[in-house]
N, CA, C and O atoms as a DFTB+ gen file, in Angstrom:
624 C
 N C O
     1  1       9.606      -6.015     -10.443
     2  2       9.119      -5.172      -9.381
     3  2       8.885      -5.999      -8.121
     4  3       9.796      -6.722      -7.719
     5  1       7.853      -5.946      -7.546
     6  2       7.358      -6.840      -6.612
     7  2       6.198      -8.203      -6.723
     8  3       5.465      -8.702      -5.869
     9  1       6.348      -8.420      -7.708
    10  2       5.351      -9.911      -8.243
    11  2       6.350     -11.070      -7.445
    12  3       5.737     -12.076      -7.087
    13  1       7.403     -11.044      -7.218
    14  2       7.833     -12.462      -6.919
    15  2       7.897     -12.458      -5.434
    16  3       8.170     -13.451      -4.759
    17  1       7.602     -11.166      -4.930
    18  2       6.900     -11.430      -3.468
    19  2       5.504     -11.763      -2.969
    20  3       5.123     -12.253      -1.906
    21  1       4.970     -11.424      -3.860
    22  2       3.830     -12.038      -3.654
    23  2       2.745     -12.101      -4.749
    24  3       1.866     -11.339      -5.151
    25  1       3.153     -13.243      -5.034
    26  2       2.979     -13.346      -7.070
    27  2       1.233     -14.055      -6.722
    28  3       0.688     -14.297      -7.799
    29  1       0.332     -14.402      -5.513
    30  2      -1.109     -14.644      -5.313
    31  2      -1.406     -13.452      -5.867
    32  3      -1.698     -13.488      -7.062
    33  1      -1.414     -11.782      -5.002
    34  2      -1.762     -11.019      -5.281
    35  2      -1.678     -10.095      -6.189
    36  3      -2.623      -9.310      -6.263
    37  1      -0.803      -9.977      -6.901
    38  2       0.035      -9.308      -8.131
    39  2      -0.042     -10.357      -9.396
    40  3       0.332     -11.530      -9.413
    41  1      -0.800      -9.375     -10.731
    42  2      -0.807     -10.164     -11.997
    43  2       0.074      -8.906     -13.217
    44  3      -0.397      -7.817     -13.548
    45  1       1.444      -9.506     -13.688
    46  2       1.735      -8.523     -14.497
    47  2       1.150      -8.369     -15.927
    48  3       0.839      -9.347     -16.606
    49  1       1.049      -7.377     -16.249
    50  2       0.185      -6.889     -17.569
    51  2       1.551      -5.608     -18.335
    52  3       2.128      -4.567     -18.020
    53  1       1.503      -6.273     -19.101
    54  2       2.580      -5.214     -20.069
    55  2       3.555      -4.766     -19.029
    56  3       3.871      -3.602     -18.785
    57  1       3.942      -5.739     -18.510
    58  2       5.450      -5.487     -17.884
    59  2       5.122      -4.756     -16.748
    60  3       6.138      -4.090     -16.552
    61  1       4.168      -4.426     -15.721
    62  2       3.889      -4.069     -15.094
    63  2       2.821      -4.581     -13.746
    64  3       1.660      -4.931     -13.960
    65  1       3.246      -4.561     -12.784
    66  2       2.723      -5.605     -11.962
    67  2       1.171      -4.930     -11.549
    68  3       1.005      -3.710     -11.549
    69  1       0.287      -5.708     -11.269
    70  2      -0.956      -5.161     -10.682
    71  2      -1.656      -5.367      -9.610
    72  3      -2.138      -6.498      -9.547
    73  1      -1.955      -4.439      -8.459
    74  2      -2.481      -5.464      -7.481
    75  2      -4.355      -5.840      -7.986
    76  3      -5.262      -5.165      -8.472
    77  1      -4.168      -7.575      -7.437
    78  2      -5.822      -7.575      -7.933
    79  2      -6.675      -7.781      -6.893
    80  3      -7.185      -8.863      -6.603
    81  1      -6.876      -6.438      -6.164
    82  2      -7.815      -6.317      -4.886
    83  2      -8.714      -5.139      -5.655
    84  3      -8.858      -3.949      -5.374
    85  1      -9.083      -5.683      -6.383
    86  2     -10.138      -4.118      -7.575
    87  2     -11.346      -4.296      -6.961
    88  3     -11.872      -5.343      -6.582
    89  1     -11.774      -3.042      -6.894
    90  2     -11.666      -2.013      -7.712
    91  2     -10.947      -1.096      -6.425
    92  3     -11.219      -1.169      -5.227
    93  1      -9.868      -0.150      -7.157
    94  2      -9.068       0.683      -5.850
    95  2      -8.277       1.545      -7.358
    96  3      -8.123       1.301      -8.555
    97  1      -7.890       2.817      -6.233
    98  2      -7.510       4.166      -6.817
    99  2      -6.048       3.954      -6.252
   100  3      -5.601       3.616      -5.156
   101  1      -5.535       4.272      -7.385
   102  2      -3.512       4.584      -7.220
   103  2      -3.426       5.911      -7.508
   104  3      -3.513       6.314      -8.668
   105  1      -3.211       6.872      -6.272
   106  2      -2.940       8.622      -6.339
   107  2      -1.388       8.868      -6.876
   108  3      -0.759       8.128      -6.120
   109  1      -0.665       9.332      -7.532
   110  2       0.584       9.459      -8.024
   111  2       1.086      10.789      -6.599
   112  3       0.651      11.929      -6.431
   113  1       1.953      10.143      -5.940
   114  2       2.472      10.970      -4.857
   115  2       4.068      11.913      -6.014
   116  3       4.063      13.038      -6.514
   117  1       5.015      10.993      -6.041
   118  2       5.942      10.913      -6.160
   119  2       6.517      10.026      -7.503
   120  3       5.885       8.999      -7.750
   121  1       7.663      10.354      -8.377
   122  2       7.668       9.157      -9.219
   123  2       7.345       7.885      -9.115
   124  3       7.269       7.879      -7.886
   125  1       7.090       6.788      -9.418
   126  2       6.656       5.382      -8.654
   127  2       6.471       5.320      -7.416
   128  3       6.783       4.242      -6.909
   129  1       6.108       6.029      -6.805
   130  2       5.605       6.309      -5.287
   131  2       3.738       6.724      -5.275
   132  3       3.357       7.870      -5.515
   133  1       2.941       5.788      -5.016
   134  2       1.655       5.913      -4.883
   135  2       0.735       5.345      -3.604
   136  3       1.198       4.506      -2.831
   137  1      -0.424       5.811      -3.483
   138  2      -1.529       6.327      -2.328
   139  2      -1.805       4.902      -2.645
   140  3      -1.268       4.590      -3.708
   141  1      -2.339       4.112      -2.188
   142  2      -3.826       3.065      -2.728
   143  2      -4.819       3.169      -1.460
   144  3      -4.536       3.383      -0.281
   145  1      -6.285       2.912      -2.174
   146  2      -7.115       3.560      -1.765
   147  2      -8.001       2.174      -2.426
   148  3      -8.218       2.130      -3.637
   149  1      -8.572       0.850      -1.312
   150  2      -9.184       0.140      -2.021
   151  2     -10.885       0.456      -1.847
   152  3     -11.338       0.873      -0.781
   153  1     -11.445       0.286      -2.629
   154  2     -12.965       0.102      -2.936
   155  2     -14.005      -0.586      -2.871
   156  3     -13.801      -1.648      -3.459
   157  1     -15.123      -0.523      -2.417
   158  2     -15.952      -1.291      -2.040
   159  2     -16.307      -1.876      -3.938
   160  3     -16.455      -1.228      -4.975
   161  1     -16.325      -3.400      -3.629
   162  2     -16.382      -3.911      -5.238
   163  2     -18.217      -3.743      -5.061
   164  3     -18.671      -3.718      -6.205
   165  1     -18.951      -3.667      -4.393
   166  2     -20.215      -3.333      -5.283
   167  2     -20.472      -1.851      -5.647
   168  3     -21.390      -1.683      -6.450
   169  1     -19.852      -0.780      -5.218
   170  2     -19.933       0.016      -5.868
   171  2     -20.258       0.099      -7.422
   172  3     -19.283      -0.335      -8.036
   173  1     -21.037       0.405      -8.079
   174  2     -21.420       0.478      -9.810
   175  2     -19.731       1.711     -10.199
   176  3     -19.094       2.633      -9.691
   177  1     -19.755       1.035     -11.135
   178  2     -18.915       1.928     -12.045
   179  2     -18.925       3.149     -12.322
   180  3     -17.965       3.667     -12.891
   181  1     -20.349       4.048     -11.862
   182  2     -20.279       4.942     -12.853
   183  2     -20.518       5.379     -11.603
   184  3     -21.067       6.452     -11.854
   185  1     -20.486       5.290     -10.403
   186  2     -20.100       5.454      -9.021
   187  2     -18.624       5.696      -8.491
   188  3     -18.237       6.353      -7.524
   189  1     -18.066       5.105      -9.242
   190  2     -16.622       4.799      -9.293
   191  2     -15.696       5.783      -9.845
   192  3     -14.724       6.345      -9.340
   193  1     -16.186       5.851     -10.909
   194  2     -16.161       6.971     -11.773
   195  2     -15.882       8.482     -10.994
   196  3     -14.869       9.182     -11.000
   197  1     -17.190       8.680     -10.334
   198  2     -17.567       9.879     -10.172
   199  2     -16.618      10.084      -8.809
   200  3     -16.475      11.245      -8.428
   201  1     -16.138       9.302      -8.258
   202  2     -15.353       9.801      -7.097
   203  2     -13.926       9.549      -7.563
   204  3     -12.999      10.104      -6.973
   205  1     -13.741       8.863      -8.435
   206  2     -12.138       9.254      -8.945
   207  2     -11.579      10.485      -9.816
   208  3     -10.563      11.176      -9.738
   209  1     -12.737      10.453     -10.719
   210  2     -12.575      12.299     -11.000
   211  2     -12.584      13.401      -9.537
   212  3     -11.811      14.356      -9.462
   213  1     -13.483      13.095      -8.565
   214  2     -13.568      14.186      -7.592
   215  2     -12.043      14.065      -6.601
   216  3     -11.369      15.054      -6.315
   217  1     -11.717      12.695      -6.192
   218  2     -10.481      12.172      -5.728
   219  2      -9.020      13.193      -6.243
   220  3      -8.176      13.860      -5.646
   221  1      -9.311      12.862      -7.639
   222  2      -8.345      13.817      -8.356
   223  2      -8.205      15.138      -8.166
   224  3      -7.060      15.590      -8.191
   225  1      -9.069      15.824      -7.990
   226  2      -9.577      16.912      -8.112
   227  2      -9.302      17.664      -6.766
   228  3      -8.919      18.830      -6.670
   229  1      -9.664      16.460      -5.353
   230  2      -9.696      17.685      -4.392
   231  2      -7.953      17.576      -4.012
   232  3      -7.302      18.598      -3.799
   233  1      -7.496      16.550      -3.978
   234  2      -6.293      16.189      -4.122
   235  2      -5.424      16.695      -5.153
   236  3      -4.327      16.162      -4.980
   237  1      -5.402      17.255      -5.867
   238  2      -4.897      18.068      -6.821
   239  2      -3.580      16.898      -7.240
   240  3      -2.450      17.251      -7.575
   241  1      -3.922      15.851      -7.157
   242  2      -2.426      14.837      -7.468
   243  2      -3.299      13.939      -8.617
   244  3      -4.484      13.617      -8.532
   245  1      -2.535      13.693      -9.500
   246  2      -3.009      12.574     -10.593
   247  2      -2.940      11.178     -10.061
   248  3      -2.089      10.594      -9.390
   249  1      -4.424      10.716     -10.707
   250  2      -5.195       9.274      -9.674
   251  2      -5.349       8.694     -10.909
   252  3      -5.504       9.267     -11.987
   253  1      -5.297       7.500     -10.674
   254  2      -5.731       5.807     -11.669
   255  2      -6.952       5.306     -10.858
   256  3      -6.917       4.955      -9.679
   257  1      -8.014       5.326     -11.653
   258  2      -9.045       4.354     -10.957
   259  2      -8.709       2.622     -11.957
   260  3      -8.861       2.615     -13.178
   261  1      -8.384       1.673     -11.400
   262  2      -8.402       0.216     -11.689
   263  2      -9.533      -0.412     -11.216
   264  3     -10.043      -0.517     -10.100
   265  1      -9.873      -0.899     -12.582
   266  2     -10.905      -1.503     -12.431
   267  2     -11.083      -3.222     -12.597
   268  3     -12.097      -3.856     -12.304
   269  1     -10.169      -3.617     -12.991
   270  2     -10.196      -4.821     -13.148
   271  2      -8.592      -4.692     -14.210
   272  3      -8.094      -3.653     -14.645
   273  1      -7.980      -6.417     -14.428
   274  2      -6.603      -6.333     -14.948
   275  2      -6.308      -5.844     -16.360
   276  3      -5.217      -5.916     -16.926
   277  1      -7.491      -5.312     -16.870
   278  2      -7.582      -4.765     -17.966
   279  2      -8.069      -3.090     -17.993
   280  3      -7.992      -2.584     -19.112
   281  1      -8.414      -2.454     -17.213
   282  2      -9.224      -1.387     -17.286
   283  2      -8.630      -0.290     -16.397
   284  3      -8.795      -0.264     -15.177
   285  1      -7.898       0.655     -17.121
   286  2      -7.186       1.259     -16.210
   287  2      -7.782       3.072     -16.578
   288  3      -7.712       3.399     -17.763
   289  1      -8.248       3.984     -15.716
   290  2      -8.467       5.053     -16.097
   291  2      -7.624       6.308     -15.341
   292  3      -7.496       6.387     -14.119
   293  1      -7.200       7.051     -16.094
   294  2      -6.190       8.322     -16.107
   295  2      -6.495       9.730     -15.362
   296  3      -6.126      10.621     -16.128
   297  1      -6.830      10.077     -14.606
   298  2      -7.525      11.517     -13.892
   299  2      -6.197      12.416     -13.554
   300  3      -5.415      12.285     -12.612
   301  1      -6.193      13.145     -14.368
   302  2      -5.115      14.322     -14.059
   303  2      -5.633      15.089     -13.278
   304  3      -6.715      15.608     -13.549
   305  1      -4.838      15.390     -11.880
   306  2      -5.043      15.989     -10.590
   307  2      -5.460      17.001     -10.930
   308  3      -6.624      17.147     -10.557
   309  1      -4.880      18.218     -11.753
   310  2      -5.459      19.296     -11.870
   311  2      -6.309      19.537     -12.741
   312  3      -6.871      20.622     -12.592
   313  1      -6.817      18.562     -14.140
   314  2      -7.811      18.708     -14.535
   315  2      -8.576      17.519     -14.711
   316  3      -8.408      16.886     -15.754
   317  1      -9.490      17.063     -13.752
   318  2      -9.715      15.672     -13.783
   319  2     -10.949      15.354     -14.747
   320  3     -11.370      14.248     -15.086
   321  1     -11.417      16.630     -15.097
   322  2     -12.309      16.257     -16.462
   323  2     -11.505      15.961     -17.703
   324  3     -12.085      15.799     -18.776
   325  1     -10.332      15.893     -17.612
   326  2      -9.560      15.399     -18.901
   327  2      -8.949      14.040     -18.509
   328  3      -7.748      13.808     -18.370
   329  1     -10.068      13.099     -18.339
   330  2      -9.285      11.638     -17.838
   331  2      -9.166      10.896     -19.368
   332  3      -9.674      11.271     -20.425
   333  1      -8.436       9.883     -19.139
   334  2      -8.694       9.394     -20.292
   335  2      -8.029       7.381     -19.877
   336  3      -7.004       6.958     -19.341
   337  1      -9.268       6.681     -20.479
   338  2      -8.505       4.993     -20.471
   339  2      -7.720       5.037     -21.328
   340  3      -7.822       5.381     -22.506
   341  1      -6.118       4.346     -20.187
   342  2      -4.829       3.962     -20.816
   343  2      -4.485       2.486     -20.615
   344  3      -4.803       1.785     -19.654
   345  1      -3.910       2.204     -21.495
   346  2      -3.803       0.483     -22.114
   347  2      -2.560      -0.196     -21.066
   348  3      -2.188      -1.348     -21.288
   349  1      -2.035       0.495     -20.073
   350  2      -1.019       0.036     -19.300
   351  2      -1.107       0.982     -18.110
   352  3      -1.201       2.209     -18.086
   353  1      -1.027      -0.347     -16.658
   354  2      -1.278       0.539     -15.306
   355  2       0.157       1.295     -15.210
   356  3       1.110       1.164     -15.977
   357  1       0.067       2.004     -14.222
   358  2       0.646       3.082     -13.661
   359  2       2.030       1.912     -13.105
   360  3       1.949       0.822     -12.538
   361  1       3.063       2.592     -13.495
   362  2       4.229       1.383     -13.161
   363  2       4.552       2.084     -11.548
   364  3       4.477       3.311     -11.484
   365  1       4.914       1.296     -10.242
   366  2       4.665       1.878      -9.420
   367  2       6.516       0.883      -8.750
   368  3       7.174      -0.075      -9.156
   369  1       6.588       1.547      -7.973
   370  2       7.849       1.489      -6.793
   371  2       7.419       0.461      -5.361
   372  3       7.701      -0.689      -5.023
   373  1       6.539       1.651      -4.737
   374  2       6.413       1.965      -3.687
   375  2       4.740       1.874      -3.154
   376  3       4.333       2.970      -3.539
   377  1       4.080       1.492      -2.784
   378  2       2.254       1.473      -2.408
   379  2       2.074       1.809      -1.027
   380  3       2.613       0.974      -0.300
   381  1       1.553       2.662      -0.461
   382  2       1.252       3.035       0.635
   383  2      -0.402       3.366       0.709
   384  3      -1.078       3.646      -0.281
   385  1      -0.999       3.257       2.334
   386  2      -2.554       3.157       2.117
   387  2      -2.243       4.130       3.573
   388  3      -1.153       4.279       4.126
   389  1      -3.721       4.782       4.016
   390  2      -4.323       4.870       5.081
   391  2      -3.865       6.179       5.285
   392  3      -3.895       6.629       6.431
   393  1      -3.342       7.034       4.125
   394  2      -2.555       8.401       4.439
   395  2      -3.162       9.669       3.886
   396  3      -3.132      10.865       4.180
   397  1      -4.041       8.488       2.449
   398  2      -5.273       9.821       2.029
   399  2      -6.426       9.886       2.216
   400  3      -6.767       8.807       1.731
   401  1      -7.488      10.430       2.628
   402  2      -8.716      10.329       3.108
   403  2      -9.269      10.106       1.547
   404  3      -8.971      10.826       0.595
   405  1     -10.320       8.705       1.502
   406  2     -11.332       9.102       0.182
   407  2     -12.493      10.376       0.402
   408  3     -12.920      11.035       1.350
   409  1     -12.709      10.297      -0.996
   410  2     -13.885      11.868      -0.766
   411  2     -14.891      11.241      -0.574
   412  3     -15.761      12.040      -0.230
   413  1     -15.343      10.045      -0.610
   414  2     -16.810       9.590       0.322
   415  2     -16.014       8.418       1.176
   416  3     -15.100       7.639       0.907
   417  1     -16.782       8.675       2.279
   418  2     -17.044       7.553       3.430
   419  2     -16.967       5.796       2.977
   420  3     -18.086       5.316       2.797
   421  1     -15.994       4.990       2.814
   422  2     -16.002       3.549       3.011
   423  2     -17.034       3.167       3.417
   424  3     -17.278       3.738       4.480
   425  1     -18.110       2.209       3.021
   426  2     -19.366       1.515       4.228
   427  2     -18.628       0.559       4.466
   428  3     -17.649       0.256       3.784
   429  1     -19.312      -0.461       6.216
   430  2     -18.632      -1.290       6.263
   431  2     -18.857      -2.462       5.319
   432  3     -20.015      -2.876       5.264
   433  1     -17.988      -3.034       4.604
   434  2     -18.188      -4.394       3.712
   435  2     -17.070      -5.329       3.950
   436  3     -15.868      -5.123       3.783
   437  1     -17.863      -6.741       4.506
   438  2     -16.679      -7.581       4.326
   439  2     -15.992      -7.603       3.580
   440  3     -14.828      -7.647       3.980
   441  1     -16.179      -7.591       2.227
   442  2     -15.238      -8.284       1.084
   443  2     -13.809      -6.826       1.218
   444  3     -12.585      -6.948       1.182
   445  1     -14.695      -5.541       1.377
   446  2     -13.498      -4.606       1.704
   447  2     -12.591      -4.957       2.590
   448  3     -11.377      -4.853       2.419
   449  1     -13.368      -5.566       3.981
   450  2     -13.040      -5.115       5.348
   451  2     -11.610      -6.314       5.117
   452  3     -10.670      -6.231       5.907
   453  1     -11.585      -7.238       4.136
   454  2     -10.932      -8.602       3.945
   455  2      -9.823      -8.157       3.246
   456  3      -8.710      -8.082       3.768
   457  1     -10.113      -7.788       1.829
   458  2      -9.115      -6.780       1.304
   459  2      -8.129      -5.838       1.784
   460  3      -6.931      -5.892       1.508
   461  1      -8.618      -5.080       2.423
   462  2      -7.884      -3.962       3.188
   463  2      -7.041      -4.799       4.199
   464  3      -5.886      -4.409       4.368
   465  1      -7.456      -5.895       4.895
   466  2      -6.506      -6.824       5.818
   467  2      -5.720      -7.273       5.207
   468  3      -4.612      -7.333       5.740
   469  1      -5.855      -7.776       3.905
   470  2      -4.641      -8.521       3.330
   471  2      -3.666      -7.263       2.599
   472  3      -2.464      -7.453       2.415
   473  1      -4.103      -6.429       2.351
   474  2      -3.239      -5.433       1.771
   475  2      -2.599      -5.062       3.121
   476  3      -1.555      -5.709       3.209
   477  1      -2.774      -4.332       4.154
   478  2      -2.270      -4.148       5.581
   479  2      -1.294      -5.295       5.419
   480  3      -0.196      -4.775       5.225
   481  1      -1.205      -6.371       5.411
   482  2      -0.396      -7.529       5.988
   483  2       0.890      -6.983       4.568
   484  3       1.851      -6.291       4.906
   485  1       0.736      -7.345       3.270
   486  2       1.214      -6.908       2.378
   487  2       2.221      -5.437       2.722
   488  3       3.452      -5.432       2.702
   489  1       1.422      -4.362       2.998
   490  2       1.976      -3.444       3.079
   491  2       3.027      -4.080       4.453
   492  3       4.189      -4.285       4.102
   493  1       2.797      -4.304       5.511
   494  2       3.765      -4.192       6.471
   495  2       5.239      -4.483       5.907
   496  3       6.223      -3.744       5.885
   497  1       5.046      -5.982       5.396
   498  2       6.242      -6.118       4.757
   499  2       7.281      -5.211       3.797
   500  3       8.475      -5.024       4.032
   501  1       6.665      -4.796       2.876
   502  2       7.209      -3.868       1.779
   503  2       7.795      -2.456       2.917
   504  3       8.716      -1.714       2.578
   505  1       7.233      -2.352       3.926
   506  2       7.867      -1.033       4.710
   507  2       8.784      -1.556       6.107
   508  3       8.113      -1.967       7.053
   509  1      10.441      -1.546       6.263
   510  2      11.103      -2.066       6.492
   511  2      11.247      -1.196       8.119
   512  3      11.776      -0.090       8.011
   513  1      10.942      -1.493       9.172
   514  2      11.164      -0.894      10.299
   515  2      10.242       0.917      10.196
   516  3      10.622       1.865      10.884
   517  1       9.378       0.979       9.477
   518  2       9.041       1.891       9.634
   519  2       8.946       3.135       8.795
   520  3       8.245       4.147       8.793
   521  1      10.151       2.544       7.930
   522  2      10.857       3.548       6.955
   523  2      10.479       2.776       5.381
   524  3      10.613       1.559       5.248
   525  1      10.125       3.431       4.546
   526  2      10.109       3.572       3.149
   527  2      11.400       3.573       2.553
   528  3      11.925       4.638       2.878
   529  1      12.503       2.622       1.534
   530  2      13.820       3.077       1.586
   531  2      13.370       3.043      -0.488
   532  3      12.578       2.530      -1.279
   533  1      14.282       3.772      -0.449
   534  2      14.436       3.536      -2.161
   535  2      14.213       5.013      -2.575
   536  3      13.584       5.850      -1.928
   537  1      15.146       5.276      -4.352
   538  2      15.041       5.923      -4.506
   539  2      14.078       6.214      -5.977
   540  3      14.197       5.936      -7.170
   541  1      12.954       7.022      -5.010
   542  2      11.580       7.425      -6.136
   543  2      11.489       7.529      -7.918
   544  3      10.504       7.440      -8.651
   545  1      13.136       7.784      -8.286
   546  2      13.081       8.154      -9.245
   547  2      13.775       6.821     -10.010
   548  3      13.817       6.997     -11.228
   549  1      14.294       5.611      -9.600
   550  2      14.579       4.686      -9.682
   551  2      13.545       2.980      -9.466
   552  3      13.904       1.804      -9.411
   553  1      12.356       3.577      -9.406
   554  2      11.171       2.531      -9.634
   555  2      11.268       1.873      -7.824
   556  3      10.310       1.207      -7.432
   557  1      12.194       2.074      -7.072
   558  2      12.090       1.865      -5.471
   559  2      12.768       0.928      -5.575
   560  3      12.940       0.376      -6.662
   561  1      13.366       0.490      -4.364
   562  2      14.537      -0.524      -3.865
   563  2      14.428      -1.321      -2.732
   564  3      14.178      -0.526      -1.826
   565  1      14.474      -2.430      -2.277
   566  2      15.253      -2.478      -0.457
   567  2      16.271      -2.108      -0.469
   568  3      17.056      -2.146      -1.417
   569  1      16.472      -1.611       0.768
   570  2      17.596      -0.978       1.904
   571  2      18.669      -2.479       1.740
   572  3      18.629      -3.665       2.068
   573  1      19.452      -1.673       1.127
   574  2      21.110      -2.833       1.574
   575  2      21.331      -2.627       2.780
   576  3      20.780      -1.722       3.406
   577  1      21.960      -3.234       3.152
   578  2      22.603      -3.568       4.288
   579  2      23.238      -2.475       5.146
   580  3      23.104      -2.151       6.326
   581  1      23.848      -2.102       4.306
   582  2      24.654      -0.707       4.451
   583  2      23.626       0.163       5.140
   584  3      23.704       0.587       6.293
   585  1      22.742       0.349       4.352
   586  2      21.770       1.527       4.674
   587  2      20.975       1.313       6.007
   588  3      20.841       2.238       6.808
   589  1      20.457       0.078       6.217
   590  2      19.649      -0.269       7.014
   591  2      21.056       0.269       8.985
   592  3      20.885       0.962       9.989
   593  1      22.148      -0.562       8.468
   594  2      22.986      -0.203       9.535
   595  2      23.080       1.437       9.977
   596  3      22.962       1.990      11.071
   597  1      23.288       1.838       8.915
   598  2      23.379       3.861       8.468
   599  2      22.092       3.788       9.436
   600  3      22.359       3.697      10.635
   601  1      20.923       3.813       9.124
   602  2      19.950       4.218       9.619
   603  2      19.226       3.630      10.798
   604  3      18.180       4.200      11.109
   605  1      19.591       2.614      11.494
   606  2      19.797       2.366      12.893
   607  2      21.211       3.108      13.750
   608  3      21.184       3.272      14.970
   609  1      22.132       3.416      13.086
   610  2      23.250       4.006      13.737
   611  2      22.744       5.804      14.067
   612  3      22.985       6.415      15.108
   613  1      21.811       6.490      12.531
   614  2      21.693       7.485      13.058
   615  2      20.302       7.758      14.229
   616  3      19.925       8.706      14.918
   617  1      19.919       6.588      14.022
   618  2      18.681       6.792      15.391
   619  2      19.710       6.688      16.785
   620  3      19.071       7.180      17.714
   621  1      20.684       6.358      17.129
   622  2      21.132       6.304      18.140
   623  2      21.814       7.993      18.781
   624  3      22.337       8.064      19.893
């Protein structure tokens, strides 16, 4: 996937890469196409908890609260009282931030305010001129060559 771009931040676990800026929510948009949504780490757990069930819920999209490289919990969008901990994260494509509102207010916290910068820097890269390329149902791609030309030719 993407560990050998930036193998500091990413630890794979059962074949699946993880980012370790925890505690943060992965919303399932699209096949391997997901929201991230990082978290203030003093938040208590059972704090954590309670807004990833509601997350799920008002969002009607199925959410992962990660809690650390072992602790992954399941909230089905439409019934988020049926969550359940699963033994392997959410295999993902694609990570995008800043597009879903959380259901409570961020406070300001450095250790967030630090996080969220290095993920920003992270994200820029992974999104190529602007555009998201890959196809969702194929775990996500870069843009060949081809494509990237295609899609500067049709902006003209």
């Amino acid at each position: 996937m993407n560990s050998n771009m930036f193998p500091g931040d990413l630890v794979s676990i059962n074949g699946v890469d993880v980012l370790t800026a925890f505690p943060y929510l992965m919303t399932y948009i699209v096949r391997s196409f997901y929201h991230l949504i990082l978290l203030p780490a003093t938040w208590c757990r059972h704090f954590l908890f309670k807004l990833a069930k509601l997350q799920a819920a008002q969002n009607k999209l199925d959410t992962f609260l990660v809690l650390n490289e072992m602790t992954f919990i399941y909230f089905p969008g439409r019934d988020s009282d049926n969550y359940k901990f699963v033994k392997k994260p959410p295999a993902w494509g694609k990570l995008v931030s800043s597009r879903l509102q959380p259901v409570y207010p961020l406070p300001e916290d450095p250790d967030l305010k630090r996080r969220i910068k290095e993920w920003h820097n992270i994200e820029e890269l992974l999104i190529d001129n602007g555009f998201i390329y890959g196809d969702p149902t194929k775990g996500g791609r870069r843009a060949t060559p081809q494509e990237m030309n295609q899609s500067k030719n049709d902006k003209k």
